[in-house]
MDAnalysis code that builds the backbone (N, CA, C; Angstrom):
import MDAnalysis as mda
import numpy as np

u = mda.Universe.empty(624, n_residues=208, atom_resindex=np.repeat(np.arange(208), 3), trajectory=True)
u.add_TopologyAttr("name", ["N", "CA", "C"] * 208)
u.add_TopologyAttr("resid", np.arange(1, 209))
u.add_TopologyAttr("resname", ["UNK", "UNK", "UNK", "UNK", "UNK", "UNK", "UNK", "UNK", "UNK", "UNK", "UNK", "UNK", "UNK", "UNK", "UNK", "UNK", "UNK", "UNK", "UNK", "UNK", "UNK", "UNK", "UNK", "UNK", "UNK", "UNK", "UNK", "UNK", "UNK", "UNK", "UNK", "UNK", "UNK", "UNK", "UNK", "UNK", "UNK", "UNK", "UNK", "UNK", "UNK", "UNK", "UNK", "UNK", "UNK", "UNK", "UNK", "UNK", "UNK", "UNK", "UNK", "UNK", "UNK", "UNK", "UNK", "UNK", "UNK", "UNK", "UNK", "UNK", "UNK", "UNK", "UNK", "UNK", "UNK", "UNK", "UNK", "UNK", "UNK", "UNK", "UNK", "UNK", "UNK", "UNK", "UNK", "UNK", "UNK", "UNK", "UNK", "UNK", "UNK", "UNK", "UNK", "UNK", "UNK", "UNK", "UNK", "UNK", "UNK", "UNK", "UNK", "UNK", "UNK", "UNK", "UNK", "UNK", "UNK", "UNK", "UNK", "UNK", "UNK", "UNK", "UNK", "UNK", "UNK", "UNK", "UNK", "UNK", "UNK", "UNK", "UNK", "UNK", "UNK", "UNK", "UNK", "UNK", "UNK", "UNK", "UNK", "UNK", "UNK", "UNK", "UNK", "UNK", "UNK", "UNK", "UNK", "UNK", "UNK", "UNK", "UNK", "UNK", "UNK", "UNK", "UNK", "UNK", "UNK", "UNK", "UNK", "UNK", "UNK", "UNK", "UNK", "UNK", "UNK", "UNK", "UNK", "UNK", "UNK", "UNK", "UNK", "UNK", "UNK", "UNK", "UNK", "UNK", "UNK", "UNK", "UNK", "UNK", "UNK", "UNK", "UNK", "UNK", "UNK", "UNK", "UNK", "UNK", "UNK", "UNK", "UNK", "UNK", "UNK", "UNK", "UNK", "UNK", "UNK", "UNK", "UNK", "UNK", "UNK", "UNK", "UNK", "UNK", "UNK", "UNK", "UNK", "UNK", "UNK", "UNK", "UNK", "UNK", "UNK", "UNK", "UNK", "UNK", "UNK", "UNK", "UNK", "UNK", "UNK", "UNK", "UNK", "UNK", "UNK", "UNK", "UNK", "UNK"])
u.atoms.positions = np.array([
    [233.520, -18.684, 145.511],
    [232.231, -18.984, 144.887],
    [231.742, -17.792, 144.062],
    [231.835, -16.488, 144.517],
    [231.279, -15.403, 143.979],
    [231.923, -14.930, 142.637],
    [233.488, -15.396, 142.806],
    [234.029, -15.462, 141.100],
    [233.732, -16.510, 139.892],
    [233.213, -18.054, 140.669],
    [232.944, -18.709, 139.984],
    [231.748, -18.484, 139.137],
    [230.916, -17.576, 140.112],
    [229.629, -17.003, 139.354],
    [229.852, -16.384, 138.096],
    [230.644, -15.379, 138.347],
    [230.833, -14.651, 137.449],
    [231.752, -14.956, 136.061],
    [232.381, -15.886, 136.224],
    [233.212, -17.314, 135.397],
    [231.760, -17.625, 134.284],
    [230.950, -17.733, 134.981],
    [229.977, -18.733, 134.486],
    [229.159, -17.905, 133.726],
    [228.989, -16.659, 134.084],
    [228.188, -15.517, 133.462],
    [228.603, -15.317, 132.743],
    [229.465, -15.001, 132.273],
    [230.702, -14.122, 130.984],
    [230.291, -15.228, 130.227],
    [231.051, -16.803, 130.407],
    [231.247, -17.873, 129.425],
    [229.578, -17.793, 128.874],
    [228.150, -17.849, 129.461],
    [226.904, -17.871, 128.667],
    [226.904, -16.441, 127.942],
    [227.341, -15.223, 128.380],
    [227.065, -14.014, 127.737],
    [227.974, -14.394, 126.268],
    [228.949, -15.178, 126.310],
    [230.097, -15.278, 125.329],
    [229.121, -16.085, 124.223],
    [228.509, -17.425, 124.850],
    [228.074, -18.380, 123.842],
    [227.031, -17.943, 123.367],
    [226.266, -16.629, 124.368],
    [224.884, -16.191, 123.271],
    [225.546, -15.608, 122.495],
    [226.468, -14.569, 122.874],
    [227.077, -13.351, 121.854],
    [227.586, -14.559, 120.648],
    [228.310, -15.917, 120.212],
    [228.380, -16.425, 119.480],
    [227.483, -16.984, 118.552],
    [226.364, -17.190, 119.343],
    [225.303, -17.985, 118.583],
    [224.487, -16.799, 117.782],
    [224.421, -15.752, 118.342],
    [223.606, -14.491, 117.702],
    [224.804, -14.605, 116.007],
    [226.139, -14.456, 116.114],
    [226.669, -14.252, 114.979],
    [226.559, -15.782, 114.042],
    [226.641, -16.485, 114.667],
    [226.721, -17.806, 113.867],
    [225.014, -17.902, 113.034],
    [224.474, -17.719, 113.903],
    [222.937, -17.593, 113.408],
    [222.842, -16.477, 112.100],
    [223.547, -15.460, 112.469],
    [223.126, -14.427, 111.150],
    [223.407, -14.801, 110.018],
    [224.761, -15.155, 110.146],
    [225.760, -15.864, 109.304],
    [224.556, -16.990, 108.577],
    [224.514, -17.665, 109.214],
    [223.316, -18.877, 108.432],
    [222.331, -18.452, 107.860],
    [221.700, -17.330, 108.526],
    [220.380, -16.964, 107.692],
    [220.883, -15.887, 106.566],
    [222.131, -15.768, 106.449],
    [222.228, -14.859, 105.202],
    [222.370, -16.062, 104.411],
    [223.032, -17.221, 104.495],
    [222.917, -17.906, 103.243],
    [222.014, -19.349, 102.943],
    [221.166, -19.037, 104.249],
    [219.642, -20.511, 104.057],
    [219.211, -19.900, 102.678],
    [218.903, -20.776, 102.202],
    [218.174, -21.202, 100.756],
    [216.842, -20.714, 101.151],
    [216.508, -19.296, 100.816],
    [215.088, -19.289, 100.561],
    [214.767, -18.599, 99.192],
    [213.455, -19.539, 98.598],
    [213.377, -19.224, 97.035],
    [211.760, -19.206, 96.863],
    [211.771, -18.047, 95.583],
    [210.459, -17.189, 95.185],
    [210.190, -18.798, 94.170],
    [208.674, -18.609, 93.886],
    [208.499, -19.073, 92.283],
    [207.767, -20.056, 92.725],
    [207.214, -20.821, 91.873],
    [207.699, -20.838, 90.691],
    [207.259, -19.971, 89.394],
    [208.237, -19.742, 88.601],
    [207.822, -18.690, 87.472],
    [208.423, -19.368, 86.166],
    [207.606, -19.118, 85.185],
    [208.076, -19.534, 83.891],
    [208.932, -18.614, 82.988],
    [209.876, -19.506, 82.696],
    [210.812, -18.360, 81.594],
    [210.263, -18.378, 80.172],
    [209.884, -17.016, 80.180],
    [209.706, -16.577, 78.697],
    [210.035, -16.572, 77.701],
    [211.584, -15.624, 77.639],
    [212.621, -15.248, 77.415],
    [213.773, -15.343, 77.560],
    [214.615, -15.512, 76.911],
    [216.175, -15.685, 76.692],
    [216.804, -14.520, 76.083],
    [217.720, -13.661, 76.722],
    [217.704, -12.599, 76.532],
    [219.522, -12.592, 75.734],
    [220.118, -13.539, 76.473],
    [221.489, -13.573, 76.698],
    [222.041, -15.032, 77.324],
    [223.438, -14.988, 77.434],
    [223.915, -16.153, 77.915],
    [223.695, -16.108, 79.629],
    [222.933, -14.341, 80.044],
    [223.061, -14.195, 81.483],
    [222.077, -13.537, 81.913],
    [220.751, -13.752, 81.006],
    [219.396, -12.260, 80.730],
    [218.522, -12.840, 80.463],
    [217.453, -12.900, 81.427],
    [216.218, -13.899, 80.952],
    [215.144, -12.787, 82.037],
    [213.338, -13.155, 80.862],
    [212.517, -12.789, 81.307],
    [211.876, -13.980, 81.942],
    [211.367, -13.320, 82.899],
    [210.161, -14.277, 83.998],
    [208.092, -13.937, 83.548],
    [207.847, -15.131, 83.995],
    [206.663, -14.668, 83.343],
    [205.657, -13.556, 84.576],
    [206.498, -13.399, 86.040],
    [206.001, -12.584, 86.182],
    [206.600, -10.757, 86.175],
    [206.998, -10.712, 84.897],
    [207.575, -9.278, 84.089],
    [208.833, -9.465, 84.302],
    [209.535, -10.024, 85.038],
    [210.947, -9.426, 85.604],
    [212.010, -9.704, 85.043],
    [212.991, -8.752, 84.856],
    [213.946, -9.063, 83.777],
    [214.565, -9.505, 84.861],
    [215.461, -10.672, 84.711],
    [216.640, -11.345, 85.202],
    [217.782, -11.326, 85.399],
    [218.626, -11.093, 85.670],
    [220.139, -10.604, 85.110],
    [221.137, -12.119, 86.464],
    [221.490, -12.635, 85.878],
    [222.223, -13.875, 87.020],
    [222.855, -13.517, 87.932],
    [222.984, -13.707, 88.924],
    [223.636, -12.530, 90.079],
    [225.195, -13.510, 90.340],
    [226.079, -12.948, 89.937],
    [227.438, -13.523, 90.324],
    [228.359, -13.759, 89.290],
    [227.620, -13.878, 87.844],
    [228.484, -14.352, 86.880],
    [228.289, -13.536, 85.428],
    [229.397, -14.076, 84.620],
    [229.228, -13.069, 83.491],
    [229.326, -13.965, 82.307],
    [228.284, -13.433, 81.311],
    [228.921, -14.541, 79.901],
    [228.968, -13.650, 79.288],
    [229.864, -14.378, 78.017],
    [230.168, -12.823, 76.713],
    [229.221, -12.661, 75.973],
    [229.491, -10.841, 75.776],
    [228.913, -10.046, 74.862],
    [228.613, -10.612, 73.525],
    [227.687, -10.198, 72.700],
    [227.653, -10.022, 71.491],
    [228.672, -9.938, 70.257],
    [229.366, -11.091, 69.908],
    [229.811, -10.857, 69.176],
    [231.392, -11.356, 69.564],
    [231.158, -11.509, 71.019],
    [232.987, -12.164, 71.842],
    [232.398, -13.968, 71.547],
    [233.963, -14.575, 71.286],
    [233.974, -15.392, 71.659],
    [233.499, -16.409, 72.495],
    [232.033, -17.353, 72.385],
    [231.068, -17.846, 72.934],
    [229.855, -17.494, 73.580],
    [229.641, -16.367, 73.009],
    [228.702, -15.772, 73.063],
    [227.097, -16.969, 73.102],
    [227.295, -16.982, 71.422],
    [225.970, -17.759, 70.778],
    [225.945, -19.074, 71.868],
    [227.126, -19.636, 71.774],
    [227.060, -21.203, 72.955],
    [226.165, -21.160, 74.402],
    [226.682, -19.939, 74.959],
    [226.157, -19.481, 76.314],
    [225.060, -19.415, 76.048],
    [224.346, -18.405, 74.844],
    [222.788, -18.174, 75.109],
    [222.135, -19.232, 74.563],
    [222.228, -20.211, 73.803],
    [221.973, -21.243, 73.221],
    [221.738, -22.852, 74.800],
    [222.597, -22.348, 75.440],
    [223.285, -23.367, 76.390],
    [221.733, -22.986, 77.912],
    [221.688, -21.682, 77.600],
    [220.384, -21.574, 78.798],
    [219.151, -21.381, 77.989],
    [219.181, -21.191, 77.014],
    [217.975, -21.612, 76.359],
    [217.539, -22.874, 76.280],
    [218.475, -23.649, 76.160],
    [217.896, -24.874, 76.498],
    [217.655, -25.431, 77.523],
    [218.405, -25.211, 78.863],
    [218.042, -25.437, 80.341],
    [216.918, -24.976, 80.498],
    [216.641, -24.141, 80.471],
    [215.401, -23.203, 81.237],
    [214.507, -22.522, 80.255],
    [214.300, -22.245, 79.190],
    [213.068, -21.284, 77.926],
    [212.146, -22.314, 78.450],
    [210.959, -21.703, 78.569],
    [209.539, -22.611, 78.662],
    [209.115, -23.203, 79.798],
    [210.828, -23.284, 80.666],
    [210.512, -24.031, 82.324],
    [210.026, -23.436, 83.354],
    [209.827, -23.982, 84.209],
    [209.579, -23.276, 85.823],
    [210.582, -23.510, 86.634],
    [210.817, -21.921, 86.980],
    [211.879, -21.869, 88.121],
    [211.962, -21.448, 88.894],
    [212.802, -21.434, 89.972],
    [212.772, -20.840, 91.232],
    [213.993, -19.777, 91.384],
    [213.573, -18.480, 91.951],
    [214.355, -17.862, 92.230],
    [214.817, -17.538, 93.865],
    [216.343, -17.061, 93.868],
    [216.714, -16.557, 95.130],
    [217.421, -14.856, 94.838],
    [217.135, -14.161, 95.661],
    [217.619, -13.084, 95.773],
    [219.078, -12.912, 96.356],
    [219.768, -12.075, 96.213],
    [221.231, -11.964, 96.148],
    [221.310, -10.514, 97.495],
    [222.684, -10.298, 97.882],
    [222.772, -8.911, 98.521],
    [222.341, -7.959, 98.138],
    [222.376, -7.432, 96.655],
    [221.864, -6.460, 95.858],
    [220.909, -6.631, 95.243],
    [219.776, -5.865, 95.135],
    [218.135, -6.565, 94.280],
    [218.433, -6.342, 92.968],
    [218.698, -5.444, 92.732],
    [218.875, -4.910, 91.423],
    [220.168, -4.382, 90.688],
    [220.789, -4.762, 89.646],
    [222.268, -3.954, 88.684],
    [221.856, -2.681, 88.046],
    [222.823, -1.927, 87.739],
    [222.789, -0.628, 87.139],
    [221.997, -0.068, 86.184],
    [221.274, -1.671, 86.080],
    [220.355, -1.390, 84.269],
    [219.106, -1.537, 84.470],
    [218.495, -1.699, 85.922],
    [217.372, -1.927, 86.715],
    [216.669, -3.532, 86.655],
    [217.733, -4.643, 86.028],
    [217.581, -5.870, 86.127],
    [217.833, -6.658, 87.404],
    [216.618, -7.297, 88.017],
    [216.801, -7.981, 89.182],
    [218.029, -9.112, 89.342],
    [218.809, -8.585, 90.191],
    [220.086, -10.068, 90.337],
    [219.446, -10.747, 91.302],
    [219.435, -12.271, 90.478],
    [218.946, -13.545, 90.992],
    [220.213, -14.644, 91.009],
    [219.708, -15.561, 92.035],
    [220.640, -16.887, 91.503],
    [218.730, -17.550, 91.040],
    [219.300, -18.751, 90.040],
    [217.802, -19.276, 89.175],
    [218.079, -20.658, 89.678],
    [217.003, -21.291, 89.777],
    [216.761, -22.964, 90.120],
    [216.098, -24.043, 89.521],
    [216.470, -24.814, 89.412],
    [215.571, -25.882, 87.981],
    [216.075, -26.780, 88.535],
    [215.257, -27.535, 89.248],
    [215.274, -29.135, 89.981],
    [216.262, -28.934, 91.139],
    [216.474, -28.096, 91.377],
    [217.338, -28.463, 93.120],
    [218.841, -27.620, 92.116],
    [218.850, -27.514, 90.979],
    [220.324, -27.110, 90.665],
    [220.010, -25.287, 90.283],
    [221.139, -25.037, 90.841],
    [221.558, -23.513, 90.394],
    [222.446, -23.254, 89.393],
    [221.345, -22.615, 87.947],
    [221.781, -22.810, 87.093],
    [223.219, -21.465, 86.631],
    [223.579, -20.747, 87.482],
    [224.646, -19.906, 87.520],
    [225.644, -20.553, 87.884],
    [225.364, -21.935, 88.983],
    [226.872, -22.901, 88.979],
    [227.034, -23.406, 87.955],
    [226.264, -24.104, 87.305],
    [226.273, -24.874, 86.561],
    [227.002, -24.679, 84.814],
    [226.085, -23.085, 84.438],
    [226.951, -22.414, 83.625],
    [228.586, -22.168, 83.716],
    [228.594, -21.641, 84.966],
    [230.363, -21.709, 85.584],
    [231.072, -22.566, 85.019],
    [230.276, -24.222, 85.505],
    [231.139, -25.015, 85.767],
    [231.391, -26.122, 84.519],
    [230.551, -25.339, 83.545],
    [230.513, -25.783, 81.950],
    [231.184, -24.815, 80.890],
    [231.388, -23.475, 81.619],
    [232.337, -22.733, 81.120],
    [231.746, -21.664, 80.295],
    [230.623, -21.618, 80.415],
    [229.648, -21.033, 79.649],
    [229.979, -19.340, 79.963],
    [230.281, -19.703, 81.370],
    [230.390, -17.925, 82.102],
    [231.592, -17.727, 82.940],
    [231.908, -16.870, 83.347],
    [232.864, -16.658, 84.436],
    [232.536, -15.836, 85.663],
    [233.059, -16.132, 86.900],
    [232.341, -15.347, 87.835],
    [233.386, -14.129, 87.569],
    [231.878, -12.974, 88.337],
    [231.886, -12.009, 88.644],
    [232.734, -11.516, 89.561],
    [234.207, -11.302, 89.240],
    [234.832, -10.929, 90.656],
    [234.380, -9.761, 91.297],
    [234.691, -8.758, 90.211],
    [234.302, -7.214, 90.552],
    [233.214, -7.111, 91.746],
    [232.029, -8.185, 91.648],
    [231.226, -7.962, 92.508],
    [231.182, -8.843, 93.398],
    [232.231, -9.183, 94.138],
    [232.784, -10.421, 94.946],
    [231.736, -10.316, 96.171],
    [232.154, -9.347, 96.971],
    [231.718, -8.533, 97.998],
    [230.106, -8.368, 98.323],
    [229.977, -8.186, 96.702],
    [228.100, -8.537, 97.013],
    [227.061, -9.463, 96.094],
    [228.326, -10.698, 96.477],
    [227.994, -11.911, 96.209],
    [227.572, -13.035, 97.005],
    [226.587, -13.380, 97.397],
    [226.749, -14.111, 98.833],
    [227.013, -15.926, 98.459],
    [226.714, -15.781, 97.161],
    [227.189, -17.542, 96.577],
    [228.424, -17.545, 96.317],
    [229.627, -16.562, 96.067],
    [230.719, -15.997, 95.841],
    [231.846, -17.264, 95.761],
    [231.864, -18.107, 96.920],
    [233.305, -18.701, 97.001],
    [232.090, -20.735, 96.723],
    [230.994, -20.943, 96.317],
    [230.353, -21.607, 95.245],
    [230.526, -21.358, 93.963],
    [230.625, -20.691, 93.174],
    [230.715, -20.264, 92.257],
    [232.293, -20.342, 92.128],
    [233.125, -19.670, 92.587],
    [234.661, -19.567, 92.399],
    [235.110, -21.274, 92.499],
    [234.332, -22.168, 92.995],
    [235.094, -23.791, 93.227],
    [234.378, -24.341, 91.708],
    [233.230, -23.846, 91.077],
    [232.742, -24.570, 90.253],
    [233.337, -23.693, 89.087],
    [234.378, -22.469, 89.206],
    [235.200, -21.801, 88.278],
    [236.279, -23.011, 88.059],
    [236.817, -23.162, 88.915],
    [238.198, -23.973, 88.897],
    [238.007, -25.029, 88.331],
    [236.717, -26.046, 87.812],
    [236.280, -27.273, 87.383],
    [236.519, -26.762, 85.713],
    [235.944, -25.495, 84.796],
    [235.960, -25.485, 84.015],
    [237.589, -24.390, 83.442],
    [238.310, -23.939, 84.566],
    [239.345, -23.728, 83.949],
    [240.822, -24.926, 83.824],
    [240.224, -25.955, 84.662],
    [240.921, -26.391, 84.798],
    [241.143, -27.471, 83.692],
    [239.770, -27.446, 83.053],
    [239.241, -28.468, 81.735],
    [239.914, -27.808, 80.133],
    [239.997, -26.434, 80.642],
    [240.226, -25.557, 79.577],
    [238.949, -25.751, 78.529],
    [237.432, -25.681, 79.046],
    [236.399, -25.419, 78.311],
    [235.486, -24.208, 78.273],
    [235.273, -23.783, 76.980],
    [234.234, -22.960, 77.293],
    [235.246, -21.437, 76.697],
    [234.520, -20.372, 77.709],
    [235.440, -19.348, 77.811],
    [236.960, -19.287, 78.002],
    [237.346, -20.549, 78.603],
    [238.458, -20.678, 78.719],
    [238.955, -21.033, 77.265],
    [238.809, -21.853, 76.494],
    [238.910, -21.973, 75.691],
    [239.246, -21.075, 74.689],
    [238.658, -20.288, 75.044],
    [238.445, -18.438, 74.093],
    [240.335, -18.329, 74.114],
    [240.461, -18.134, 75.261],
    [242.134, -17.246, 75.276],
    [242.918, -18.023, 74.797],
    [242.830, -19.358, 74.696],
    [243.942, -20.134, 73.838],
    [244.278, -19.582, 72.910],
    [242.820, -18.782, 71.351],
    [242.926, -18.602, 70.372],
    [241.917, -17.578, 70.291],
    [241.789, -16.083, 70.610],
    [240.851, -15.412, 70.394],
    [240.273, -14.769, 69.245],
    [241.211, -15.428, 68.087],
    [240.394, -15.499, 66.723],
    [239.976, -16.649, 66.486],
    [239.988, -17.617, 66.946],
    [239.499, -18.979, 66.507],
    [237.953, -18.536, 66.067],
    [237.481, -19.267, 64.957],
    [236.305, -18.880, 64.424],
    [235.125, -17.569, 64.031],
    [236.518, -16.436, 63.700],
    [236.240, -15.144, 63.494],
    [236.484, -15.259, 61.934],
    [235.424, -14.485, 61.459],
    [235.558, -14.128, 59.991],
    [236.923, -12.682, 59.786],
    [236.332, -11.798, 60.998],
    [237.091, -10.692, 60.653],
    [236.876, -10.377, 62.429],
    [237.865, -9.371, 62.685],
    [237.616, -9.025, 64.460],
    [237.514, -7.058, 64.585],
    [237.022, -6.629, 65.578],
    [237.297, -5.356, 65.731],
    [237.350, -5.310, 67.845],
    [237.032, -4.011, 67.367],
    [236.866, -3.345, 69.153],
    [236.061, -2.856, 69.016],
    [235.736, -3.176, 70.714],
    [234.254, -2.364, 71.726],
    [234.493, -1.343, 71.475],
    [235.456, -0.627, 71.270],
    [235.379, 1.017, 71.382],
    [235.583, 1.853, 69.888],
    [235.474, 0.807, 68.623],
    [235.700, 1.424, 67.155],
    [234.388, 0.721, 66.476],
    [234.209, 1.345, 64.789],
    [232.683, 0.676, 64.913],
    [233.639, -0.147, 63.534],
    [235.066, 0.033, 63.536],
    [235.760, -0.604, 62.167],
    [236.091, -2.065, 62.072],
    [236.458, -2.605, 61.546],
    [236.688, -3.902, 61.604],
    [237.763, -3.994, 60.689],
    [238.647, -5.250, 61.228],
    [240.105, -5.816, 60.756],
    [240.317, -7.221, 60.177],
    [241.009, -7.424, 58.922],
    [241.210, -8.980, 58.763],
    [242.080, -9.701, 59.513],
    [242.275, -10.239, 60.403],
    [242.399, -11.328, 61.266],
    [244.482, -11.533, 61.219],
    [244.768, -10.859, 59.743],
    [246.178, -10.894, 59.941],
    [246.866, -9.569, 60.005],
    [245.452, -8.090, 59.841],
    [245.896, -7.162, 60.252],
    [246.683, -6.887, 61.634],
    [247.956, -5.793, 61.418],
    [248.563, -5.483, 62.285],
    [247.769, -4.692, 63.568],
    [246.474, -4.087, 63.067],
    [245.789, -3.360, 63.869],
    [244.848, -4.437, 65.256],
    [244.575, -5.397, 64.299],
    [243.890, -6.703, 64.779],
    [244.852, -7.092, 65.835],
    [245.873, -7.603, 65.532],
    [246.479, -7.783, 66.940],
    [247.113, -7.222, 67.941],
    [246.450, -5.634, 67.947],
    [246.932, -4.658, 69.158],
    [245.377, -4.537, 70.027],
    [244.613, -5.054, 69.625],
    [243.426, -5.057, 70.386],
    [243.483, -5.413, 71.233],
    [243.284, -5.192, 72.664],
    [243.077, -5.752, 74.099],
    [242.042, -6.933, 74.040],
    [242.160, -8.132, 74.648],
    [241.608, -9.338, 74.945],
    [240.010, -8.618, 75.398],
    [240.566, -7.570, 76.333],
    [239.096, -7.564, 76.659],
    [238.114, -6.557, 76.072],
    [238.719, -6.215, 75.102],
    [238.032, -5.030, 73.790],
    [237.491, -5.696, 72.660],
    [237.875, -7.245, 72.239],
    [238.233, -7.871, 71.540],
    [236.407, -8.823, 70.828],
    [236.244, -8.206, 69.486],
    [234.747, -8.502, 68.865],
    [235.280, -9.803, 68.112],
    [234.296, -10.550, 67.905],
    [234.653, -11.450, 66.973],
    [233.303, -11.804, 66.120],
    [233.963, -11.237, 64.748],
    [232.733, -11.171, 63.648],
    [233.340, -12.193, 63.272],
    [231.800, -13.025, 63.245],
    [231.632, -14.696, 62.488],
    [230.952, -15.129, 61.226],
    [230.363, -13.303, 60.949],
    [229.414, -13.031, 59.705],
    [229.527, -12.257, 58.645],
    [229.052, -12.248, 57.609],
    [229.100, -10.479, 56.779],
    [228.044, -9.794, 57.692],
    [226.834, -10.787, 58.148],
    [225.746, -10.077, 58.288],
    [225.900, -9.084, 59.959],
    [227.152, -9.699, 60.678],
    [227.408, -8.953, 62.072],
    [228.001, -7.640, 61.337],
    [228.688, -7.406, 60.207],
    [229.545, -6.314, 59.541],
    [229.088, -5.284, 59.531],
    [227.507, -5.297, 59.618],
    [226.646, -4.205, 59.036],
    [226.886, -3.168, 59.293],
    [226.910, -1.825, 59.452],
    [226.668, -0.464, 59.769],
    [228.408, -0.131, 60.430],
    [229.684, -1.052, 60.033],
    [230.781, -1.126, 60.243],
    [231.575, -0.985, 59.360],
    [232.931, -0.431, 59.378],
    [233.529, 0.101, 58.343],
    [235.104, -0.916, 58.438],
    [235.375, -0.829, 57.442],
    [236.436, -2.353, 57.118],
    [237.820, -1.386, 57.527],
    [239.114, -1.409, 57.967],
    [240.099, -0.746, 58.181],
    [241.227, -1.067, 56.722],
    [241.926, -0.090, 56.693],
    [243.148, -0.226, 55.232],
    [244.085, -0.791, 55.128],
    [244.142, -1.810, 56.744],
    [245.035, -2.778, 56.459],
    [245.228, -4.059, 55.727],
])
């Protein structure tokens, strides 16, 4: 009898010690959300102001730079979801990125509009910051919907001059015609795509 006691003790010390972790586990990823706040601003395909001051930055995902391949689509694509709306925010593992912009996931009717971008191809997740991602493996299933469509960003690598006037690199301020030899030693991920004269500006043309 006196071992059965102790049978019985361990097995409840076991199921609290389980329920304490299962519980944490849940409350790191229950849905709790700020707001509602109106978007101001459209900053980017991944950068939006709130109307109460706060710069935004999407917590998990990335859309392209200025001047890459779908750029304009992306910021065009949440400007129209959300400029003028009310939304709800959730906070992420990390409050803030390197540039002192709050990482949020954003909400507009029950949908999270960082899946949604994903899963339209607008963006790609954030691996680099896998780890302090807590929507992380959401985001990576609504990746696989738009690579698998080949839309969007995906789209980009098929043809990463497709709809470039002229191309350069992140790291030169020169620019190349599209059948220059210099043009196609550029790294994919260095890789500008001027669609304008007027992006050309304050840039210098190369002698190829």
């Amino acid at each position: 009898m006196k071992y059965l006691w102790i049978l019985l003790i361990l097995i409840f010390i076991s199921g609290c010690n389980s329920g304490d972790l299962t519980g944490n586990a849940v409350a790191e990823d229950k849905l709790v959300l700020e707001g509602p706040y109106n978007v101001t601003y459209v900053v980017d395909g991944d950068t939006l102001d709130l109307s109460n001051g706060d710069r935004i930055r999407f917590s998990g995902i990335n859309t392209p730079e200025t001047g890459e391949c779908y750029y304009q689509e992306a910021k065009d694509a949440l400007k129209s979801l959300v400029l003028g709306k009310e939304v709800y925010i959730e906070s992420d593992r990390s409050d803030e990125g390197k540039y002192g912009r709050k990482l949020r996931y954003i909400y507009l009717d029950d949908v999270m509009i960082n899946e949604l971008l994903v899963e339209n191809g607008y963006a790609r997740v954030y691996d680099k910051y896998k780890d302090d991602t807590k929507r992380y493996d959401e985001l990576k299933e609504a990746e696989k919907i738009a690579i698998d469509q080949i839309i969007g960003v995906w789209a980009c690598d098929q043809d990463p001059f497709k709809g470039c006037l002229f191309v350069g690199s992140k790291n030169s301020d020169v620019y190349h015609a599209l059948d220059c030899k210099w043009a196609k030693k550029i790294k994919p991920e260095n890789l500008v795509c001027y669609r304008s004269l007027d992006e050309l500006e304050g840039k210098r043309q190369s002698n190829c």
